[in-house]
N, C-alpha and C positions, 0 to 999 in steps of 0.2 A: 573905859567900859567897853564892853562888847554887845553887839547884837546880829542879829540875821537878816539879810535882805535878799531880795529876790524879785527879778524884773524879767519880762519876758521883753526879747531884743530881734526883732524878724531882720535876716542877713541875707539878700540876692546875689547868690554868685551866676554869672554868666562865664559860660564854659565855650570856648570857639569849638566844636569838633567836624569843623568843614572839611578840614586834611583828613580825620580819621575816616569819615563818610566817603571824600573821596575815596580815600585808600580801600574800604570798604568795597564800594562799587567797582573801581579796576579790579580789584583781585576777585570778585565776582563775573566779570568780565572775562579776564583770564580763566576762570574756572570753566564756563561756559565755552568759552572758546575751544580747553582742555579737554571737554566732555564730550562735546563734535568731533574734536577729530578724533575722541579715542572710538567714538562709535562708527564714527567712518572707518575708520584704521580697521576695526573689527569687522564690522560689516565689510569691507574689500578686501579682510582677512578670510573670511568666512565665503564669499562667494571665489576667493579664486582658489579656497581647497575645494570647494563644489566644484570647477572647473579642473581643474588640474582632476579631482577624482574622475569626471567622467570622464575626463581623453584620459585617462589611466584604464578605467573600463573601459572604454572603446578600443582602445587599444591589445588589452587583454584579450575580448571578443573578440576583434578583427585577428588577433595571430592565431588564436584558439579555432575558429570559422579555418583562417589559411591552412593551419597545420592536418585538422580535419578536413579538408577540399583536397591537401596534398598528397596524404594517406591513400584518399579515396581513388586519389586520379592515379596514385602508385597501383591500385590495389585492380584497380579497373585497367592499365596496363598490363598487369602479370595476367589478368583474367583475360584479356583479351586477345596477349598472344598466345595464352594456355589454348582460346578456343578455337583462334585460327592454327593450330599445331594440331589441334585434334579436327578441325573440318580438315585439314589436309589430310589427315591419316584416316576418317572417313571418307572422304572422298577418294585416296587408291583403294580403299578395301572393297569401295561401292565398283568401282573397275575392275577390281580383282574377282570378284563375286559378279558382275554381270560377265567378266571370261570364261570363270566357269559354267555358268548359267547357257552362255553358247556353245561351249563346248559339248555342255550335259546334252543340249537340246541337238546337234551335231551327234554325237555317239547315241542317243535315241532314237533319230530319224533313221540313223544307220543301221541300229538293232532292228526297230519295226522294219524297216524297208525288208533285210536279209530275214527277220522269224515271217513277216507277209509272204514272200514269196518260197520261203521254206513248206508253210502251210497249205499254199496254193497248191501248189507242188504236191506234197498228201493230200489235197483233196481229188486233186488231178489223177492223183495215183489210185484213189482211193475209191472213185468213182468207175474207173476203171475195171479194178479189181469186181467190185460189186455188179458191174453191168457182166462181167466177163462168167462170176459165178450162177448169176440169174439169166443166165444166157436162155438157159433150159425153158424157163419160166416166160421169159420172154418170145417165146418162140411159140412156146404153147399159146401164148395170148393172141401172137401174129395168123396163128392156125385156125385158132377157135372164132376170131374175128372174122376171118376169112370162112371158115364154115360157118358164120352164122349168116355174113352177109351172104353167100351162095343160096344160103335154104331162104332168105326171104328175095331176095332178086329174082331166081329161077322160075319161070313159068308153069313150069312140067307138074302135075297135081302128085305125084309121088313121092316131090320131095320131102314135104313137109315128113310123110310116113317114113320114109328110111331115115333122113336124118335125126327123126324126134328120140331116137335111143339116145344117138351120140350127143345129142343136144341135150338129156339128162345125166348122162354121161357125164359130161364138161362140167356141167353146174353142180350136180354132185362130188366132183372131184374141188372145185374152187370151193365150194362151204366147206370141204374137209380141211385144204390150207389154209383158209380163215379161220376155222376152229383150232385149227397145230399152231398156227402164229397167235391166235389170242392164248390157248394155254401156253406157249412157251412164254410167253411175256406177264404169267400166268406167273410161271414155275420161276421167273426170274427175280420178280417182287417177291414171295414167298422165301426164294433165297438168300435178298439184300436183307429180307426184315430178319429171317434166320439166322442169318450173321451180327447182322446189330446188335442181335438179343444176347449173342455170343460174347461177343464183345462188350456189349454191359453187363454180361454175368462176372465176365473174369476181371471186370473194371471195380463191381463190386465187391470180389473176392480178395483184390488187392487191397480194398479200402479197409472194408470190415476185418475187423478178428472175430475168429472162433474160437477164442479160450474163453472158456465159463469166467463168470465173474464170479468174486469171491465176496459172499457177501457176510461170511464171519467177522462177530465183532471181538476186538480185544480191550477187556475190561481190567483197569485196574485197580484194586480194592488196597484201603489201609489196614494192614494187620502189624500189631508188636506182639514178638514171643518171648516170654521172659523164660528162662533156665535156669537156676542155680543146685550145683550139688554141694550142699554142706552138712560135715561128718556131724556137726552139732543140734544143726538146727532139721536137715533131713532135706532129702528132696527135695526140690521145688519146681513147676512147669505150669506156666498162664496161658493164654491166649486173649488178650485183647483186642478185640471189633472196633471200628469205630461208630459214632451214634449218632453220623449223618442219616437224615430221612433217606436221601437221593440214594447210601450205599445201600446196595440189597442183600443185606445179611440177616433178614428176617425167615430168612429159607432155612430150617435145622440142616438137613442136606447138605446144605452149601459149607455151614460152618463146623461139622459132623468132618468133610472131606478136605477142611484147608486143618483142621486140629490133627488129624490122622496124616497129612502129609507133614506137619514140624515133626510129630511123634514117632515117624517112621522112622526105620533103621534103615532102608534103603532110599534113603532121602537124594538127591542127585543137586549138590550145590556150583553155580555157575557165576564166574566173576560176572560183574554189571558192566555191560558195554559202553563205551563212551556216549553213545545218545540216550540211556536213560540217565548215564551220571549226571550231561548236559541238561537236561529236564529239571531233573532234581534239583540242580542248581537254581534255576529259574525261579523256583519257588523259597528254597531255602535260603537264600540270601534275604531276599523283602521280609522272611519270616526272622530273621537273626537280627535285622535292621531294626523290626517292631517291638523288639524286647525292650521293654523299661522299668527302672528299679528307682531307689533313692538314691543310690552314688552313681554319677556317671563315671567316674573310672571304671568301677565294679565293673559297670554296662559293658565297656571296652574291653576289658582283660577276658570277659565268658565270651563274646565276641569273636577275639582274635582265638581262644585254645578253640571254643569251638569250629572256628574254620577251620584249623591250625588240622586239628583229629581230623576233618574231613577231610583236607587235601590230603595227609598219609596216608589214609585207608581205605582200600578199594574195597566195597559191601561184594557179599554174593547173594546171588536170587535164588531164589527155589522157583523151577516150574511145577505147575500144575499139570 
């Protein structure tokens, strides 16, 4: 026969894992150990590229400082024998310029000296001359003095009486050359200022023009004159104004004598000279430029014939 059983059976197993703990722990050991020096190893990796960079940049710097100190102390040699090459070349010039400077001052003292004693010399002369022509005058004075001291010196009661003639005599005669010397000195101002006036007339005359000014205006007015003679359709002749305010073709008159001049059979037509064709131009280009249509070709092709007609054909004008 068969049946089922069933028993619970409690089994202690004891397991040694003293080697495995050990082995556990050393290799924890070692790891630790491993972990230090990788951090050390990193850490004295990392400060000696911190070191090694800065004497790199120190280095850098310090050639970079030299190379610019070298430059400068190049550049502060070229400048410095540039400026002792130029104080020396100031300095002859300042020599050469204080020779002439003595020289000048040498050939002036010499001038002044020779026109001084030149001068002296006419004055010398000159005084001379003057006492030699006033000799007369001089003489009269020595006379007159001498007669006048006589008539009050002398005791004698007569003198007074005879000399009182010549005593007005004398005085009458000196108020006459006082009045000949004040009018000649008179007549000498009246002739400087007569002169002057002279000479700023003809100063003016030079300046000024005396051609009339021309104060006619030339007015140009727009007029189209249409012509045509057809056997069919008969005669034809327009005159078109334009219908600016500013043009003054509101005068019958005016437009009466421009209608009569197209009309006329002795009409006098004259090519257009280059400065009114110039003019024309002026305006007629910006005006051919403003034209616009729907096709731009169109625009170009009436464009080009229309210059095209003007540059071959030279207008004539009709004067008035």
């Amino acid at each position: 026969m068969s049946l089922s059983w069933s028993e619970n059976v409690s089994i202690d197993i004891l397991v040694d894992t003293s080697s495995f703990d050990y082995g556990v722990a050393s290799l924890k050991h070692h790891v630790d150990g491993l972990t230090g020096a990788v951090v050390t190893t990193e850490a004295l990796h990392i400060e000696e590229k911190i070191q090694s960079a800065s004497a790199i940049g120190q280095s850098v710097t310090k050639g970079f400082f030299d190379l610019i100190r070298s430059e400068i102390t190049q550049q502060v040699v070229g400048l410095k024998s540039r400026v002792d090459s130029l104080f020396l070349k100031l300095n002859d010039m300042r020599l050469a310029s204080q020779r002439v400077k003595q020289a000048m001052q040498q050939d002036y003292g010499r001038i002044t000296d020779r026109y001084t004693s030149i001068f002296e010399e006419l004055d010398r002369e000159l005084a001379t001359r003057i006492a030699t022509l006033d000799d007369a005058a001089y003489a009269f004075r020595r006379e007159a003095s001498s007669q006048g001291s006589r008539s009050f010196d002398s005791t004698l009661s007569t003198v007074p009486t005879v000399f009182g003639r010549e005593v007005s005599q004398v005085q009458t005669a000196l108020l006459a050359g006082i009045m000949h010397a004040r009018m000649n000195f008179l007549l000498q101002l009246a002739t400087a200022y007569l002169v002057s006036e002279r000479q700023t007339s003809r100063t003016f005359r030079t300046i000024l023009s005396n051609e009339a000014a021309d104060d006619s205006t030339t007015h140009s007015l727009p007029v189209a004159y249409l012509a045509a003679d057809d056997p069919a359709a008969g005669s034809m002749a327009r005159v078109i104004f334009s219908s600016a305010p500013e043009v003054p073709f509101n005068n019958d008159s005016l437009r009466n004598r421009i209608t009569d001049q197209f009309q006329s059979e002795k009409r006098s037509w004259k090519p257009m000279g280059s400065e009114e064709s110039a003019q024309i131009d002026r305006f007629l280009v910006p005006l051919i430029d403003s034209m616009h249509s729907s096709s731009a070709e169109h625009d170009g092709r009436v464009r080009q014939m229309i210059l095209r007609l003007w540059a071959a054909h030279r207008p004539e004008t009709l004067m008035l």
